[in-house]
PAVEXZA-776812 format. One record per residue (C-alpha): residue in three letters; z negated, y negated, x. Coordinates in steps of 0.02 Angstrom, whole numbers, plus 50000, padded with zeros to 5 digits. Each point is the difference from the previous one (the first is absolute). Example, Ala and Ser with C-alpha at 12.3 -4.5 7.8 and 13.67 -1.06 7.14 Angstrom:
ALA496105022550615 SER500334982850069 
***
This chain:
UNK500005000050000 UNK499644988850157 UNK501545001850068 UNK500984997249845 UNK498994983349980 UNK500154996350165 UNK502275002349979 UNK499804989949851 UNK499324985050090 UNK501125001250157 UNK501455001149875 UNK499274984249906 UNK499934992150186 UNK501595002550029 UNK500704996049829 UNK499264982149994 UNK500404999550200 UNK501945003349963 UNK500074987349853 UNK499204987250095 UNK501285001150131 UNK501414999349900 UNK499254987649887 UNK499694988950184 UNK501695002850082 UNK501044987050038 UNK501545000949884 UNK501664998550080 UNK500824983049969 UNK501615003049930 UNK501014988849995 UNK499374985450092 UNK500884983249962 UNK499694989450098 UNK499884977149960 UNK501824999850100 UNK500625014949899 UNK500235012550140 UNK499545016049907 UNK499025016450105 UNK500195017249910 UNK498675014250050 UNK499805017349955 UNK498625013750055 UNK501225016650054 UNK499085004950176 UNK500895015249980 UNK501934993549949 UNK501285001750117 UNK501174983449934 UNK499494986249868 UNK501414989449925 UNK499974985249899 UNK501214998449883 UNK500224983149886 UNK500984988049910 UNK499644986450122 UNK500475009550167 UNK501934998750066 UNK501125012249913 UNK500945012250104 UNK501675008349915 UNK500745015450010 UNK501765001549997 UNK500685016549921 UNK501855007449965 UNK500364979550040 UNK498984993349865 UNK498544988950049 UNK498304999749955 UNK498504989649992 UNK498205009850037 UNK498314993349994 UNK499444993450164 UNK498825009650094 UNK498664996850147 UNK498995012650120 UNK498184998650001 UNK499035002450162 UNK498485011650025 UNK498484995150036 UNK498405007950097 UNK499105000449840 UNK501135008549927 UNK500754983949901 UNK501834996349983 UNK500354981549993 UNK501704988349976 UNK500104982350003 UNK501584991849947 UNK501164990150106 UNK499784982949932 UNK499284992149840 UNK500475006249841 UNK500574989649870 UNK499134996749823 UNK500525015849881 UNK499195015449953 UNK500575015850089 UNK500165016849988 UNK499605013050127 UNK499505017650053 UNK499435010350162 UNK501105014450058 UNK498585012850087 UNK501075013850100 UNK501215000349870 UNK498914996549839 UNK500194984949902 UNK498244993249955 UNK499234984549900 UNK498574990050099 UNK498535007649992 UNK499094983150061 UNK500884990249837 UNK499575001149814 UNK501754991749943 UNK501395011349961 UNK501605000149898 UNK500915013749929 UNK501835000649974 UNK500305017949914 UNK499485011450132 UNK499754991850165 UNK498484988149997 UNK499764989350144 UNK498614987150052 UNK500114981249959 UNK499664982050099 UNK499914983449944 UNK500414985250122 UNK499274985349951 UNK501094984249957 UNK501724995549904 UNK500915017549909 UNK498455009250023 UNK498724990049873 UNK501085005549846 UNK499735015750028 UNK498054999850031 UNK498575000049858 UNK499674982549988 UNK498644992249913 UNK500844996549838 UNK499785008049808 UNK500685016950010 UNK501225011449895 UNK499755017849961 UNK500955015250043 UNK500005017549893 UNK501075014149996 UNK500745004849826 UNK500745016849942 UNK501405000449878 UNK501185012249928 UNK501844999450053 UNK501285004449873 UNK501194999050132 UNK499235014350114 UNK498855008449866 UNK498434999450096 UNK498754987150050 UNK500274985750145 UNK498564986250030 UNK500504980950022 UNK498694989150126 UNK499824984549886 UNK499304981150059 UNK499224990049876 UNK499484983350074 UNK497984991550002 UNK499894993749811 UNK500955014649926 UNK498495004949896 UNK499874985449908 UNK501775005949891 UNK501244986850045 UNK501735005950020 UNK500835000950146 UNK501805003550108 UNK500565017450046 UNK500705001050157 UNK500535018950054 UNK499955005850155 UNK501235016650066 UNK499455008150156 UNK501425004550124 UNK500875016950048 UNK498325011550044 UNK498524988249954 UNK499015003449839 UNK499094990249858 UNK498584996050137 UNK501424993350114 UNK499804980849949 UNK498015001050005 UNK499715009350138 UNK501404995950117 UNK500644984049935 UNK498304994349985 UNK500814988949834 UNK497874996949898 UNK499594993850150 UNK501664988149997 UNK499864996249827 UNK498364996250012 UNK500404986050132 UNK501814993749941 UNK498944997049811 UNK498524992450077 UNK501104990150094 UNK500984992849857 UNK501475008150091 UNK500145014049851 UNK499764999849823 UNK498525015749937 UNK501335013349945 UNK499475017649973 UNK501015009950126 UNK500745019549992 
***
């Protein structure tokens, strides 16, 4: 009975020892921009062989095959650190936008672990950056009265089965006035969740209306 009393407590030890060491360690900044908008990317693969970066703000490269021509996301090598830590920092400033990238670890496309903002376009979902100034504020959740966003199921005569629209009803919809329809079609291989979740169009709308730039509409 001593003994098992005696596991027990080690165990609880070791327990509360291995949360407080998580709970302690210093999280990997990821990325880092800085107040001249250079940009450093980090990821934790002590045991990968290559780390890429891959994004929409990197130089494309193109490929040129059976003489047609084209464009390909630009890519950039990571270098190894002691600790283990791979780390990039871009070239120059970036300008104002909001980007899209991902990590290539020895041949496996990855979000960032270190970053909470992420898009999805159908099946590849990548992580997200803001840069701070012109283009990039319309995008951004501003401090302004925002719309809503829900998903809606309806029956299609067309296809005989159901399909679900991703409908925006601007701030003040509640109180019944009537508003513009604007509808929205998704290109070749997006989805109903293209214009919200790639297009990032509440967060536009939101803006553009508190703005006086765009009249409230209900959007499709």
């Amino acid at each position: 009975m001593r003994k098992i009393i005696l596991f027990l407590f080690i165990f609880h030890i070791l327990h509360l020892s291995a949360q407080e060491a998580i709970w302690w360690k210093t999280p990997t900044v990821s990325p880092e921009i800085y107040d001249n908008h250079m940009v450093t990317f980090r990821l934790v693969a002590p045991r990968a062989k290559e780390v890429l970066l891959v994004g929409d703000f990197l130089p494309p490269s193109y490929v040129v095959r059976d003489g047609i021509t084209t464009q390909m996301t630009g890519t950039a090598a990571l270098r190894k650190g002691a600790d283990g830590v791979w780390t990039y920092t871009t070239l120059r400033p970036m300008d104002p936008g909001y980007y899209n990238y991902n990590f290539v670890v020895d041949g496996l496309t990855i979000t960032d672990p270190s970053n909470i903002h992420m898009t999805r376009d159908v099946v590849k979902t990548s992580s997200t950056l803001f840069i701070e100034g012109g283009r990039s504020d319309i995008y951004k959740d501003q401090d302004v009265p925002h719309g809503s966003v829900s998903h809606v199921w309806y029956y299609c005569d067309k296809t005989e089965r159901n399909r679900r629209l991703t409908v925006y009803t601007p701030a003040g919809y509640e109180d019944g006035l009537r508003y513009p329809v604007l509808y929205l079609l998704h290109g070749m291989g997006g989805d109903e969740d293209s214009w919200v979740t790639l297009g990032r169009a509440a967060q536009i709308l939101d803006n553009l209306i508190a703005q006086g730039k765009a009249k409230p509409m209900i959007v499709v």
